[in-house]
N, C-alpha and C positions, 0 to 999 in steps of 0.2 A: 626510801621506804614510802610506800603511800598510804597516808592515812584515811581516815574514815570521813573528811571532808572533801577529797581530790577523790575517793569512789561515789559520793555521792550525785558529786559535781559532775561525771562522768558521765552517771545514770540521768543528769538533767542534759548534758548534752545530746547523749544518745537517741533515749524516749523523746524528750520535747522540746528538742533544737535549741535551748536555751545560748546565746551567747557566752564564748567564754568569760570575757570581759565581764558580764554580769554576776558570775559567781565568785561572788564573796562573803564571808562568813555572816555579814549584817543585813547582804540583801530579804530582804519580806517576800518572802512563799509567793505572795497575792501578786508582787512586785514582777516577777519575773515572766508574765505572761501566761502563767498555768490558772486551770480553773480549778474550781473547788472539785471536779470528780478527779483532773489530774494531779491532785493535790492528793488526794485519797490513793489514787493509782502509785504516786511517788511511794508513800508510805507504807503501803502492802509490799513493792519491789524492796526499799529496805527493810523490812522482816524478811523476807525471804531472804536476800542477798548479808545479810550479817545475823540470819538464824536468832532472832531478838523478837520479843511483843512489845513495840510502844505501846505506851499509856493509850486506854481507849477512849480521855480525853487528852485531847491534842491541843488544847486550849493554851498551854506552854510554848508550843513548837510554830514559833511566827517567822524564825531565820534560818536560813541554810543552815548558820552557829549550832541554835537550839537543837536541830534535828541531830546535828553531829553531833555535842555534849550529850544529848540522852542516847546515843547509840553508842560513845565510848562508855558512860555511864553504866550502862546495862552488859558492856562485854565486862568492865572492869566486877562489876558484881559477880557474873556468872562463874568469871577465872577464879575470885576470891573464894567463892563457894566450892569450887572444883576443888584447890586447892586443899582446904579445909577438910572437903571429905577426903582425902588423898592421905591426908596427915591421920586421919581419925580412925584408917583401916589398920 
Protein backbone atom coordinates (compact mmCIF):
# COMPACT_ATOMS: atom_id res chain seq x y z
CA UNK A 1 0.00 0.00 0.00
CA UNK A 2 1.50 3.47 -0.60
CA UNK A 3 0.90 6.03 1.52
CA UNK A 4 0.63 9.68 1.48
CA UNK A 5 4.36 10.01 2.26
CA UNK A 6 5.81 7.68 -0.71
CA UNK A 7 3.05 9.79 -3.19
CA UNK A 8 4.43 12.79 -2.02
CA UNK A 9 7.92 11.74 -2.21
CA UNK A 10 7.08 10.64 -5.74
CA UNK A 11 5.72 14.02 -6.85
CA UNK A 12 9.44 15.53 -5.37
CA UNK A 13 11.08 13.07 -7.39
CA UNK A 14 9.23 13.53 -10.44
CA UNK A 15 8.58 17.63 -10.58
CA UNK A 16 12.04 18.41 -8.92
CA UNK A 17 14.47 15.72 -9.29
CA UNK A 18 14.71 15.48 -5.61
CA UNK A 19 17.00 12.63 -4.54
CA UNK A 20 15.69 9.54 -3.28
CA UNK A 21 17.94 9.21 -0.55
CA UNK A 22 16.81 12.58 0.45
CA UNK A 23 13.30 11.83 1.16
CA UNK A 24 12.59 11.50 4.53
CA UNK A 25 9.87 12.20 6.80
CA UNK A 26 12.23 14.98 8.78
CA UNK A 27 13.99 16.30 5.78
CA UNK A 28 13.16 20.59 5.69
CA UNK A 29 11.20 21.63 2.57
CA UNK A 30 14.11 24.54 2.33
CA UNK A 31 16.48 21.48 2.59
CA UNK A 32 15.90 19.60 -0.35
CA UNK A 33 16.85 22.15 -2.89
CA UNK A 34 13.47 23.63 -3.91
CA UNK A 35 12.74 27.22 -3.76
CA UNK A 36 10.03 29.03 -2.13
CA UNK A 37 7.82 29.22 -5.70
CA UNK A 38 8.50 25.26 -5.88
CA UNK A 39 7.67 25.09 -2.68
CA UNK A 40 4.30 26.71 -3.29
CA UNK A 41 4.15 24.59 -6.71
CA UNK A 42 4.64 21.39 -4.38
CA UNK A 43 1.55 22.28 -2.40
CA UNK A 44 -0.89 23.28 -5.02
CA UNK A 45 0.14 19.68 -6.85
CA UNK A 46 -0.89 18.15 -3.33
CA UNK A 47 -4.34 19.71 -3.30
CA UNK A 48 -4.89 18.78 -6.40
CA UNK A 49 -3.51 15.22 -6.29
CA UNK A 50 -5.21 14.18 -2.83
CA UNK A 51 -8.35 16.70 -3.64
CA UNK A 52 -7.53 18.61 0.01
CA UNK A 53 -7.08 22.56 0.94
CA UNK A 54 -4.01 23.00 3.13
CA UNK A 55 -4.03 25.49 5.50
CA UNK A 56 -3.39 29.01 3.75
CA UNK A 57 -0.84 29.41 6.29
CA UNK A 58 1.83 26.85 5.95
CA UNK A 59 3.80 28.10 8.64
CA UNK A 60 3.34 24.43 10.16
CA UNK A 61 4.48 22.51 7.09
CA UNK A 62 8.50 22.64 7.50
CA UNK A 63 9.02 18.57 6.71
CA UNK A 64 8.19 16.26 4.08
CA UNK A 65 6.37 14.65 7.89
CA UNK A 66 4.27 17.75 8.32
CA UNK A 67 2.96 17.94 4.81
CA UNK A 68 2.12 14.23 5.02
CA UNK A 69 0.38 14.38 8.62
CA UNK A 70 -1.72 17.38 7.46
CA UNK A 71 -2.81 15.63 4.24
CA UNK A 72 -3.54 12.36 6.14
CA UNK A 73 -5.17 14.63 8.73
CA UNK A 74 -7.44 16.42 6.31
CA UNK A 75 -8.43 12.97 4.29
CA UNK A 76 -9.08 11.44 7.79
CA UNK A 77 -11.62 14.41 8.56
CA UNK A 78 -13.22 14.39 5.21
CA UNK A 79 -13.85 10.38 5.58
CA UNK A 80 -15.13 11.09 9.24
CA UNK A 81 -17.52 13.59 7.77
CA UNK A 82 -18.49 11.36 4.84
CA UNK A 83 -19.12 8.90 7.11
CA UNK A 84 -21.31 10.88 9.40
CA UNK A 85 -23.57 12.15 6.80
CA UNK A 86 -23.86 8.55 5.38
CA UNK A 87 -25.12 7.58 8.91
CA UNK A 88 -27.41 10.66 9.27
CA UNK A 89 -29.44 9.94 5.85
Amino acid sequence: MTTTFDRIGAMLLHDHHVPAERLVPEALLDDLGIDSLATVELLWSVEETFHVKLPTDADGLHTLGDVARCVDALLARRTDGSASGRHAA
